[in-house]
Residue frames as a rotation matrix with the C-alpha (Angstrom) as fourth column:
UNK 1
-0.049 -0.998 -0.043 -16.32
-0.629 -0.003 0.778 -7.09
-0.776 0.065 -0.627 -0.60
UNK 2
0.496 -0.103 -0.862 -15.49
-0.708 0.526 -0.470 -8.57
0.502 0.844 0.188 -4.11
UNK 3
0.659 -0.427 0.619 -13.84
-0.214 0.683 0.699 -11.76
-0.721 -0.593 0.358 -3.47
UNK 4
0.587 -0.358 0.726 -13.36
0.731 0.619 -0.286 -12.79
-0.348 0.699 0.625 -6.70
UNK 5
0.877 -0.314 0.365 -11.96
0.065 -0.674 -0.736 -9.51
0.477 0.669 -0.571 -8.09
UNK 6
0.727 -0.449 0.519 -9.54
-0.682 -0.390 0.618 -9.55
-0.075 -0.804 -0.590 -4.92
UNK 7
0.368 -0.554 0.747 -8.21
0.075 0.818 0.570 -12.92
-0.927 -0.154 0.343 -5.89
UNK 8
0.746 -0.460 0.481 -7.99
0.476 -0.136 -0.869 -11.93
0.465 0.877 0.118 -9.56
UNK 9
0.845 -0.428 0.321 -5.88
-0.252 -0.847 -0.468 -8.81
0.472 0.315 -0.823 -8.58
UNK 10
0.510 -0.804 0.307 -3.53
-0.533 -0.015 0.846 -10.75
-0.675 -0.595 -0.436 -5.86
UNK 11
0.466 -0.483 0.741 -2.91
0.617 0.778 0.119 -13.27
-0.634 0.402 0.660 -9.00
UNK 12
0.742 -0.300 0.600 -2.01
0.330 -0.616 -0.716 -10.33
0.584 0.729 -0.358 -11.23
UNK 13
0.698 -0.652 0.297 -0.19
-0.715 -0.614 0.333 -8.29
-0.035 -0.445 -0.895 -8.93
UNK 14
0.741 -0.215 0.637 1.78
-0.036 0.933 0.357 -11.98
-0.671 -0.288 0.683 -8.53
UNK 15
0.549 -0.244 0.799 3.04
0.771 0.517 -0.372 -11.98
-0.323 0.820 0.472 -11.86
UNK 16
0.841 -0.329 0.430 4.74
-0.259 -0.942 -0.213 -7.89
0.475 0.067 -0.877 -10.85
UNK 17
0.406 -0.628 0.664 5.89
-0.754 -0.641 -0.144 -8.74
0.516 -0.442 -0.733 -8.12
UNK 18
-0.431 -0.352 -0.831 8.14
-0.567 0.822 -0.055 -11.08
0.702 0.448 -0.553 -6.67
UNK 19
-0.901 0.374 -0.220 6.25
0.401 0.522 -0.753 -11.83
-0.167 -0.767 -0.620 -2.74
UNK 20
-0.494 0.825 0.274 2.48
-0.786 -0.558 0.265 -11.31
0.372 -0.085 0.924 -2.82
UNK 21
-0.612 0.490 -0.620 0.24
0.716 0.676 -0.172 -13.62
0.335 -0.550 -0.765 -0.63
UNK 22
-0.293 0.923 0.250 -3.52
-0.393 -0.355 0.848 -13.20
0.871 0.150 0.467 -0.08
UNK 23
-0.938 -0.181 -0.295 -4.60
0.150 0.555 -0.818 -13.90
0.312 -0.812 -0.494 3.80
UNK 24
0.362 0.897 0.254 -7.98
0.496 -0.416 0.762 -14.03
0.789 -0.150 -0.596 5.15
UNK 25
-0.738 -0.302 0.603 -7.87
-0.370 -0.567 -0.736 -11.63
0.564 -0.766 0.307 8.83
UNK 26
-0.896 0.138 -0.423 -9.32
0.438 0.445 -0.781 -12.04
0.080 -0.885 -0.459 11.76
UNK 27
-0.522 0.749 -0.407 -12.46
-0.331 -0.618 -0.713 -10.05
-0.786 -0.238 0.571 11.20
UNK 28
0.063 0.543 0.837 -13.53
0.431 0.742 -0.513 -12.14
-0.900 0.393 -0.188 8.01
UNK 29
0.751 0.305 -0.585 -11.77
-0.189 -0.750 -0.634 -9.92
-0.632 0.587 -0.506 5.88
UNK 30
0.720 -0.413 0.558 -8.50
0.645 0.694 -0.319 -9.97
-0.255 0.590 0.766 3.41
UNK 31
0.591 -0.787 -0.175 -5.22
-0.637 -0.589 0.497 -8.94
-0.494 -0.182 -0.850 3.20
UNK 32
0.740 -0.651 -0.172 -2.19
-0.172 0.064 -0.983 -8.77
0.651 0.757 -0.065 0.74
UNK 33
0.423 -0.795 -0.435 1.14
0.086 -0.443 0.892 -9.11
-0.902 -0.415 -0.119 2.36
UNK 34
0.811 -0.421 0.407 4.02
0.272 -0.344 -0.899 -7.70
0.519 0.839 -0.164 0.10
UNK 35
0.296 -0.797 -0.526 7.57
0.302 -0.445 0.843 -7.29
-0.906 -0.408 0.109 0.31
UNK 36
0.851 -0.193 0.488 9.65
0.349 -0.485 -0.802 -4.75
0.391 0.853 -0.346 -1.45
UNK 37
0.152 -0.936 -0.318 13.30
0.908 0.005 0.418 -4.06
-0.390 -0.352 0.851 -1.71
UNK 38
0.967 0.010 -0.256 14.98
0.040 -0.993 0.112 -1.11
-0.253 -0.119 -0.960 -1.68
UNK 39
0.387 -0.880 -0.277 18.16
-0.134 0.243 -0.961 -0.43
0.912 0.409 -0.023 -2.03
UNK 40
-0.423 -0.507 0.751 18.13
-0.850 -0.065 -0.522 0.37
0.314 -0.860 -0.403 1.94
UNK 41
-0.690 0.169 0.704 15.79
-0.628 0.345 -0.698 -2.26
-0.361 -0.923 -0.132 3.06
UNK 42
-0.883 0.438 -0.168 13.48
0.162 0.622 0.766 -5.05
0.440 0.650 -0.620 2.60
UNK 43
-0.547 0.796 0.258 9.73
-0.829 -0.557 -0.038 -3.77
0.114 -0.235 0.965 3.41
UNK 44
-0.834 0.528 -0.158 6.94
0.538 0.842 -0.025 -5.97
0.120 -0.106 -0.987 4.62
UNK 45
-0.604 0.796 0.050 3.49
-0.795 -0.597 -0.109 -3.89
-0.057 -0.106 0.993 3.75
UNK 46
-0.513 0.831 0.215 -0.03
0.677 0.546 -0.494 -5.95
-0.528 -0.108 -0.842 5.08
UNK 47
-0.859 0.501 -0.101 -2.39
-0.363 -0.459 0.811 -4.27
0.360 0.734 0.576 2.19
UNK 48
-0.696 0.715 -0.069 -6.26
0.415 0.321 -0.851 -4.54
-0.586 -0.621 -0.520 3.92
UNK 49
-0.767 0.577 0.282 -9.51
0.386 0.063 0.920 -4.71
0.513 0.814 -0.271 1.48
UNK 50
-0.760 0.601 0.247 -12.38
-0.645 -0.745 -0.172 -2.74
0.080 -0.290 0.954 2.75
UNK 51
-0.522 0.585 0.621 -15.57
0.443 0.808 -0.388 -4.57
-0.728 0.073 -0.681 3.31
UNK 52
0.589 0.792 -0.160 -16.49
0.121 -0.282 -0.952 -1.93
-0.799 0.541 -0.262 0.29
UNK 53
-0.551 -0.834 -0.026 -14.11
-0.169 0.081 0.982 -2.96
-0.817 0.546 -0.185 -1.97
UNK 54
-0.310 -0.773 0.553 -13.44
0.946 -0.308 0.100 -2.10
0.093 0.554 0.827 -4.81
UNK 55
0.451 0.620 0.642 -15.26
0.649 -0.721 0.241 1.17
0.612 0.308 -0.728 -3.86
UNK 56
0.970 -0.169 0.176 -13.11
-0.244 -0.646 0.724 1.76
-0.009 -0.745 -0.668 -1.25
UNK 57
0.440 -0.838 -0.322 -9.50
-0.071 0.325 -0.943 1.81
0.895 0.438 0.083 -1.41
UNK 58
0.378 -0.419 -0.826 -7.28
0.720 0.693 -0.022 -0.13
0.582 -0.586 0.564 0.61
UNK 59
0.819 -0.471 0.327 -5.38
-0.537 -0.431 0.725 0.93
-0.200 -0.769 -0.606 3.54
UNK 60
0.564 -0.744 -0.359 -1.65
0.287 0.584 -0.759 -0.16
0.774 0.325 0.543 3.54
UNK 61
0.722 -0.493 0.484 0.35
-0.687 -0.429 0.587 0.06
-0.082 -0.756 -0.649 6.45
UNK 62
-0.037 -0.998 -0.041 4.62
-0.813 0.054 -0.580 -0.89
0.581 0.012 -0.814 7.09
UNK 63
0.921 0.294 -0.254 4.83
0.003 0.649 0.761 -4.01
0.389 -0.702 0.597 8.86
UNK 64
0.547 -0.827 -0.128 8.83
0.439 0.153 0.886 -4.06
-0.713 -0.541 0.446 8.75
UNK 65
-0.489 -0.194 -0.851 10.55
0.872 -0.151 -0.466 -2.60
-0.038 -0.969 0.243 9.61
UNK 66
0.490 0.860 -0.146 9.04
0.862 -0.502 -0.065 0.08
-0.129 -0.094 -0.987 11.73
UNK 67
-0.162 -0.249 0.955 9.15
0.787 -0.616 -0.027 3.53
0.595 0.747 0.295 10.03
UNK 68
-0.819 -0.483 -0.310 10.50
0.568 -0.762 -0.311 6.60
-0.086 -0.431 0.898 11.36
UNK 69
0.051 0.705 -0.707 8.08
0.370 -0.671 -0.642 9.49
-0.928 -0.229 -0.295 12.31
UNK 70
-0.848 -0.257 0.464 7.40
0.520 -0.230 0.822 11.02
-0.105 0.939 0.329 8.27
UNK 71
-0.319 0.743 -0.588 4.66
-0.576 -0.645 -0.502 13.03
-0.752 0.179 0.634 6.59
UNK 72
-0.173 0.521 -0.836 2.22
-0.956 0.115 0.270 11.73
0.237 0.846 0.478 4.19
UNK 73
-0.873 0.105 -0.476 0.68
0.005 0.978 0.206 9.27
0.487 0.178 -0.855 6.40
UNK 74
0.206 0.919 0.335 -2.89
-0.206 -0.294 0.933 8.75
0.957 -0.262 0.129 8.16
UNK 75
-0.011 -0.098 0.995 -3.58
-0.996 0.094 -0.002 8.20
-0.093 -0.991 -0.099 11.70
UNK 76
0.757 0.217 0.617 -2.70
-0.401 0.899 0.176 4.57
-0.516 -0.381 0.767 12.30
UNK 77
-0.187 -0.980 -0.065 0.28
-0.340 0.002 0.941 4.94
-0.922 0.198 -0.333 10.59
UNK 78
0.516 0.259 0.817 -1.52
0.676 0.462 -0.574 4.06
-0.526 0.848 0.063 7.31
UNK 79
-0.508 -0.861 -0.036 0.82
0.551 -0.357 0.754 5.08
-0.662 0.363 0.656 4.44
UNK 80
0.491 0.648 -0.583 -0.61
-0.308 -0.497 -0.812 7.99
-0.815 0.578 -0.044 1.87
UNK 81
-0.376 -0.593 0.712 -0.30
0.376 0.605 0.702 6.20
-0.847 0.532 -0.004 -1.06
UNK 82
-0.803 0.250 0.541 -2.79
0.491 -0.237 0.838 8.08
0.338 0.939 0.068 -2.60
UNK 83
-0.875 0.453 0.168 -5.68
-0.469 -0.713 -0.520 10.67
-0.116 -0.534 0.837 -1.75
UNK 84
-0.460 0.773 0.437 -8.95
0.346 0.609 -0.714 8.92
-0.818 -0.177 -0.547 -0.97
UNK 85
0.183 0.861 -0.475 -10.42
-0.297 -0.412 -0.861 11.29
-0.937 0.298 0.180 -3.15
UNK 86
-0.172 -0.440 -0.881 -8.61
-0.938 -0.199 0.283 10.32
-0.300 0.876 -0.379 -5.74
UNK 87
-0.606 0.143 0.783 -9.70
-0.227 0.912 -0.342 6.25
-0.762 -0.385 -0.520 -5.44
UNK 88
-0.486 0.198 -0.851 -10.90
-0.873 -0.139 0.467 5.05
-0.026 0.970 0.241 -9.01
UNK 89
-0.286 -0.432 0.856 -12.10
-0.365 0.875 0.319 1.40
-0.886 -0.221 -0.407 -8.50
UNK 90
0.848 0.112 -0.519 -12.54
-0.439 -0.400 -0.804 1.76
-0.298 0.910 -0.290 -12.33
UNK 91
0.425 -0.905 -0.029 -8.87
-0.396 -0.157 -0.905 2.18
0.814 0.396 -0.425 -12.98
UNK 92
-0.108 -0.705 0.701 -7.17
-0.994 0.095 -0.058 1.49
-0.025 -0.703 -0.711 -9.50
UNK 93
0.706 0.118 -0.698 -6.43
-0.084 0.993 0.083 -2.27
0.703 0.000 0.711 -8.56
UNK 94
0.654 -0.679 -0.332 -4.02
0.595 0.191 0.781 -4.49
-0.467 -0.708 0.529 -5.97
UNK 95
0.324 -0.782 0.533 -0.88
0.941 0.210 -0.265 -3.71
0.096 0.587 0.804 -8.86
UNK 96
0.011 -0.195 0.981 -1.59
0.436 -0.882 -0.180 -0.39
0.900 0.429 0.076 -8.85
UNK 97
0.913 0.244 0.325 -1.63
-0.268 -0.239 0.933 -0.03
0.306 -0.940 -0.153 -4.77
UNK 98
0.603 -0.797 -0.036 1.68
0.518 0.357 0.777 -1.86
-0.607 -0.487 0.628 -4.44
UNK 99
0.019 -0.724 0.690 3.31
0.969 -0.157 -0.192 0.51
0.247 0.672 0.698 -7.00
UNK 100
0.124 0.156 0.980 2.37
-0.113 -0.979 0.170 3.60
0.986 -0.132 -0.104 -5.58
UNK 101
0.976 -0.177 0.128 3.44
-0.112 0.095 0.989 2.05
-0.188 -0.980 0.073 -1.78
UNK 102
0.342 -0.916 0.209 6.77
0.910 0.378 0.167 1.20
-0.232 0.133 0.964 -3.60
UNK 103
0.176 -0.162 0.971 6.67
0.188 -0.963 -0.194 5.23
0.966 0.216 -0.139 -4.91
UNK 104
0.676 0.558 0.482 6.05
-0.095 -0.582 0.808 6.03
0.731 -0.592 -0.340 -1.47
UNK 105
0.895 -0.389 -0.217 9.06
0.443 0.733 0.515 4.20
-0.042 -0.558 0.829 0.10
UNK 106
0.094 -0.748 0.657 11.14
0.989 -0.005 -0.146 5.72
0.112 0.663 0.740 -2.18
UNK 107
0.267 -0.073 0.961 10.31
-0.145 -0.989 -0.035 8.96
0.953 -0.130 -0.274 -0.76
UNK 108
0.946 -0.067 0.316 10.27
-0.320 -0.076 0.944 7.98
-0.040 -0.995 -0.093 2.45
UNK 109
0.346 -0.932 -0.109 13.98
0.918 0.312 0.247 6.95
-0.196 -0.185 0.963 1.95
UNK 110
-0.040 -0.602 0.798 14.81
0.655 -0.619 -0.434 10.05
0.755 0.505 0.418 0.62
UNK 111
0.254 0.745 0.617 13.15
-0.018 -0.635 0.773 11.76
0.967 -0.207 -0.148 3.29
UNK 112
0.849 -0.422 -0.317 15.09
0.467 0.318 0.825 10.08
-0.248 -0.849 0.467 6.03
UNK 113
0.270 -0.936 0.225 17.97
0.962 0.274 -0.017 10.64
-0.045 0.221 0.974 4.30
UNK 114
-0.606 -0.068 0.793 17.69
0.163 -0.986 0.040 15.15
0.779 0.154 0.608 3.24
UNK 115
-0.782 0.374 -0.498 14.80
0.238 -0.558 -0.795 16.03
-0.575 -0.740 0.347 5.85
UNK 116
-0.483 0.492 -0.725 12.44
-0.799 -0.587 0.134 17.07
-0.359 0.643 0.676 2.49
UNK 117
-0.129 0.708 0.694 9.77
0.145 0.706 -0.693 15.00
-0.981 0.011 -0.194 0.95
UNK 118
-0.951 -0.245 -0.190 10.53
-0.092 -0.365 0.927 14.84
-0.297 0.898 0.324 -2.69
UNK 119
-0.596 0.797 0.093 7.25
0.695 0.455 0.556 15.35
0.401 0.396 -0.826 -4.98
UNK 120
-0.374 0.856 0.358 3.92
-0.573 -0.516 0.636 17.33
0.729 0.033 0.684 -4.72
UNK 121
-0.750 0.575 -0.326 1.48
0.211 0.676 0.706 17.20
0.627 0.461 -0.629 -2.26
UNK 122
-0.240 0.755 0.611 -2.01
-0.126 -0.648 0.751 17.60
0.963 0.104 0.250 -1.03
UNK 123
-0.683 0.210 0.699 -3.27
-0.730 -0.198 -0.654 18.46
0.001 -0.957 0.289 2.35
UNK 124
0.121 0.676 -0.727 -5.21
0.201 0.701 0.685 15.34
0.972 -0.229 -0.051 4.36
């Protein structure tokens, strides 16, 4: 696990958005929280750093509130924020994990709301 690169990206991501906070976990690892507003709601997502970070790409799961049964998530309710395969750690970062979980809300509101997942996507 990068440390440093992890603390760079929670200070960047900082300067997006308006809650970000960097926590160690209980396994000796690290986690983002993050809230995002909606127009319906205020989200609490716990963002969790592999121990092969930056090669591996986070996991993000809903803390609050809890989220209706939906598509385009993993087992543990981890949100598809992106396909694994698709994981750059090149190009991808924290900024770019909480903007695509903030895409992903935004469907999932719509999705509560028509029954249809707006948007392309691939079989996991």
């Amino acid at each position: 696990m990068n440390l440093p690169r992890i603390r760079r990206e929670i200070a960047d991501a900082q300067r997006y958005f308006d809650y970000v906070e960097g926590h160690p976990t209980t396994e000796g690892g690290v986690m983002a929280l993050v809230a995002l507003e909606t127009s319906r709601h205020v989200y609490i997502l716990a963002v969790s750093f592999p121990e092969s970070y930056p090669n591996g790409m986070p996991e993000v799961h809903v803390r609050k509130p809890a989220l209706a049964p939906s598509k385009h998530r993993y087992s543990g309710n981890r949100i598809c924020y992106l396909h694994p395969h698709m994981w750059n750690p090149g190009r991808h970062n924290l900024t770019f994990v909480i903007k695509r979980a903030a895409k992903w809300l935004a469907k999932y509101e719509v999705y509560r709301q028509t029954g249809n997942w707006p948007g392309a996507g691939i079989e996991h």
